[in-house]
N, C-alpha and C positions, 0 to 999 in steps of 0.2 A: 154907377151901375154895379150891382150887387152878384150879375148872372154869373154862372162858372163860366158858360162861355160865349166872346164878345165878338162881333163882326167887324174883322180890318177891313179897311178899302180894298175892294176887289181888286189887283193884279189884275193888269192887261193880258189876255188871254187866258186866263186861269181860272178855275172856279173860286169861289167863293174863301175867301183866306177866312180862317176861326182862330183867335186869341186864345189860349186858354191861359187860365189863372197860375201863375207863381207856384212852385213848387220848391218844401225845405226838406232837411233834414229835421229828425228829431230834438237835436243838438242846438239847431238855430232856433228851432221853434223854440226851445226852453230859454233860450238867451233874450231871443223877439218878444215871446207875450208877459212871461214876470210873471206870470198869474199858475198859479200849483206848477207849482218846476217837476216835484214828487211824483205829480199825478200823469202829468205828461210823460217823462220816462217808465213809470210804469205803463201804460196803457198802448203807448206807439212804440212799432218794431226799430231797432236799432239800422241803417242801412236805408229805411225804407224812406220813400218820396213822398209827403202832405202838404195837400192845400193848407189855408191859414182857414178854411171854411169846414175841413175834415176833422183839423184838430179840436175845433171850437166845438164839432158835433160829436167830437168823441170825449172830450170834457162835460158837453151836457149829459148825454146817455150816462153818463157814469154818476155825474150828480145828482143826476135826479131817478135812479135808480129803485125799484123799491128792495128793502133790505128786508 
């Protein structure tokens, strides 16, 4: 399951419990993916919280950009 976000087992009296997806630092992500170190620290805010699905979409936007 690819969604951002996933449905736990409902809690006994509770609504609906929502998963969401893992959240890094900029820092881990550059250590996690290997793939443009460069392009990651330049692109994503230092501090800031990303999915592993933000950063991949903010590595394509950027690659595939028109120059």
């Amino acid at each position: 399951m690819t969604a951002k976000n996933k449905r736990a087992a409902k809690p006994a009296g509770k609504g609906p419990a929502v998963q969401t997806e893992p959240s890094f630092y900029r820092e881990q992500l550059t250590a996690a993916l290997k793939v443009h170190p460069d392009i990651i620290r330049a692109l994503l805010e230092e501090g800031r919280l990303y999915t592993v699905s933000e950063a991949e979409e903010a590595i394509n936007r950027y690659m595939t950009r028109k120059v």
